[in-house]
One Martini backbone bead per residue (centre of mass of N, CA, C, O) as a GRO file, in nm:
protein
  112
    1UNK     BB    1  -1.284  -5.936  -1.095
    2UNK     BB    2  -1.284  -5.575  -1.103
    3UNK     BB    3  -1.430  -5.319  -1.058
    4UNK     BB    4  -1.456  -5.041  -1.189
    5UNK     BB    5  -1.450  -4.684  -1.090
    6UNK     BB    6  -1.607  -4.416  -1.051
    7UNK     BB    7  -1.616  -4.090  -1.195
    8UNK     BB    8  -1.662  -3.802  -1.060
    9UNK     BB    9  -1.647  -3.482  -1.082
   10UNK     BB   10  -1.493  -3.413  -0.859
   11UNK     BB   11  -1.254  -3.598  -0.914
   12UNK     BB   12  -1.192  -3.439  -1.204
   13UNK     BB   13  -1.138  -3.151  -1.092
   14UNK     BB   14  -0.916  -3.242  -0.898
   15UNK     BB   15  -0.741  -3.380  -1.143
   16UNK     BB   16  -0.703  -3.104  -1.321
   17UNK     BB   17  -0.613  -2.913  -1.115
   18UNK     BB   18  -0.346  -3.035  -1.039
   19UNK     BB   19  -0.232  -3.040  -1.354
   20UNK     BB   20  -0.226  -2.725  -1.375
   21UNK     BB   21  -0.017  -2.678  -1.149
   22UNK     BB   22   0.190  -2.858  -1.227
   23UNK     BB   23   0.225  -2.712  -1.503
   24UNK     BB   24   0.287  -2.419  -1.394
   25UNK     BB   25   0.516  -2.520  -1.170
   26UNK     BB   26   0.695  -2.700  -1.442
   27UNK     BB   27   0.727  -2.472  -1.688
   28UNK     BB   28   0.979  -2.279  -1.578
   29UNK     BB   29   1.191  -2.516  -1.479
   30UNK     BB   30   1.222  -2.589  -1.767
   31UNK     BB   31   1.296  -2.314  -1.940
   32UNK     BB   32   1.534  -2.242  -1.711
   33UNK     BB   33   1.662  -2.402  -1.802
   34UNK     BB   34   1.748  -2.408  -2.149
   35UNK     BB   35   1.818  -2.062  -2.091
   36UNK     BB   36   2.082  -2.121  -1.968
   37UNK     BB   37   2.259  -2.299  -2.158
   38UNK     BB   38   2.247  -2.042  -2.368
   39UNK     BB   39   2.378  -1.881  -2.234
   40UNK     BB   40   2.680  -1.617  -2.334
   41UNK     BB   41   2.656  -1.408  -2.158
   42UNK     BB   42   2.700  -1.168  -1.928
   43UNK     BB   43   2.599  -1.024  -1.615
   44UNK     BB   44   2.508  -0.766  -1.470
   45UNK     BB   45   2.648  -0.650  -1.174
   46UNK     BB   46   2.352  -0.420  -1.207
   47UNK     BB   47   2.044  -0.374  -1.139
   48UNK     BB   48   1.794  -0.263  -1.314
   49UNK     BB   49   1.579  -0.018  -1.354
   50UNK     BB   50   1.305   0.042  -1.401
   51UNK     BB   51   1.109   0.182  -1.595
   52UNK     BB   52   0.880   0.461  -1.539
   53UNK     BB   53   0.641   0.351  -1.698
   54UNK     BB   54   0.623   0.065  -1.559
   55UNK     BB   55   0.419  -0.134  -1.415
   56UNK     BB   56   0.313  -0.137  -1.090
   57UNK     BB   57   0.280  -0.306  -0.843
   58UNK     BB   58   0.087  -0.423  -0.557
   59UNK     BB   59   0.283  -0.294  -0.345
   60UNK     BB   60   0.311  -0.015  -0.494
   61UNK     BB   61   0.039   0.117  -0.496
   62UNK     BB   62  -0.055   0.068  -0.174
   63UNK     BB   63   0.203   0.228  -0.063
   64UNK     BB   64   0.061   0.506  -0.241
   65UNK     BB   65  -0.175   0.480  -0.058
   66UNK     BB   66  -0.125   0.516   0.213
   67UNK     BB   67   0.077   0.772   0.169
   68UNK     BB   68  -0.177   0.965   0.072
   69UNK     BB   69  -0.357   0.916   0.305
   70UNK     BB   70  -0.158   1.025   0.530
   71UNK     BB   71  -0.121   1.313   0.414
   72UNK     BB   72  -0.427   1.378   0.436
   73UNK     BB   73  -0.467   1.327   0.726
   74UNK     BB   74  -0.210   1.522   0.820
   75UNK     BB   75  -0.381   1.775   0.712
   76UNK     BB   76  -0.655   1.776   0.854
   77UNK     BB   77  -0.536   1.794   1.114
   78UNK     BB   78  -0.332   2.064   1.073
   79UNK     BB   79  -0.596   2.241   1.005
   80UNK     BB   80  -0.775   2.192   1.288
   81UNK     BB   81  -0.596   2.303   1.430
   82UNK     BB   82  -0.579   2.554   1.372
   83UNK     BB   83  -0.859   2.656   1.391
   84UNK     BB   84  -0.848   2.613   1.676
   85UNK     BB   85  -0.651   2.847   1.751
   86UNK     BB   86  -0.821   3.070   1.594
   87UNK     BB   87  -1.038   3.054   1.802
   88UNK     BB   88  -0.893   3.106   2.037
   89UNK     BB   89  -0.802   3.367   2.019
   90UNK     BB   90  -1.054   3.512   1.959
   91UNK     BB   91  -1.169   3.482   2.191
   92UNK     BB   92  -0.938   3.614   2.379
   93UNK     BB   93  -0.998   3.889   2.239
   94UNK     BB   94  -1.283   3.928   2.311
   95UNK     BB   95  -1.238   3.911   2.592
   96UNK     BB   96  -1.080   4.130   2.645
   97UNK     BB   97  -1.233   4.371   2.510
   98UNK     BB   98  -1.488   4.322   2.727
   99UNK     BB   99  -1.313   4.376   2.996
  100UNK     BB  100  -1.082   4.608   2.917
  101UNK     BB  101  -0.814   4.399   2.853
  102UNK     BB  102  -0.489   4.375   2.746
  103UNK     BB  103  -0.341   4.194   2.522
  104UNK     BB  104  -0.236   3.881   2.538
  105UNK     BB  105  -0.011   3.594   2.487
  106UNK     BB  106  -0.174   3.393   2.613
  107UNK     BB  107  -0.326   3.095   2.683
  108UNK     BB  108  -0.560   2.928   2.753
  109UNK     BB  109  -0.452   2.739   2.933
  110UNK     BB  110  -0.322   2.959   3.121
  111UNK     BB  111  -0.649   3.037   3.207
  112UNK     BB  112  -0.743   2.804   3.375
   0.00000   0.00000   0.00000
């Protein structure tokens, strides 16, 4: 006669985990096939969006996060653009006022 192997906690929680997944991945296919069956209208033809207030996936939050960062980060460039212009014009007017030399619109690149 063969002794029975003893169970460890392992391996009750390795066949518990198994049980559930096996569970979870089986009763949709279970229960649309039996919706299927039952089904008598005609599905239409166009697929609906979803209404306006309806939660959005993760992957749409994601992306509107993403494209938020974008456009902040590129008002930030166009910002300091800006001011780095500003700062250069009003040097290059200092510097001709200072010269005695009448204000020209040529940019600093020019000047070097």
């Amino acid at each position: 006669m063969s002794v029975p192997k003893q169970v460890c906690r392992r391996n009750a929680l390795t066949f518990l985990g198994y049980a559930a997944v096996f569970g979870l991945v089986a009763s949709p296919a279970l229960f649309a096939v039996t919706e299927a069956g039952a089904q008598t209208t005609a599905t239409p033809a166009t697929p609906t969006a979803p209404p306006a207030d309806a939660p959005k996936s993760g992957t749409e939050r994601r992306q509107e996060r993403r494209s938020g960062r974008t456009e902040r980060r590129q008002e930030r460039r166009t910002g300091r653009t800006e001011r780095r212009q500003g700062r250069r014009t009003g040097r290059d007017e200092r510097r001709d006022a200072r010269d005695g030399t009448p204000a020209t619109t040529t940019t600093t690149e020019q000047k070097k």
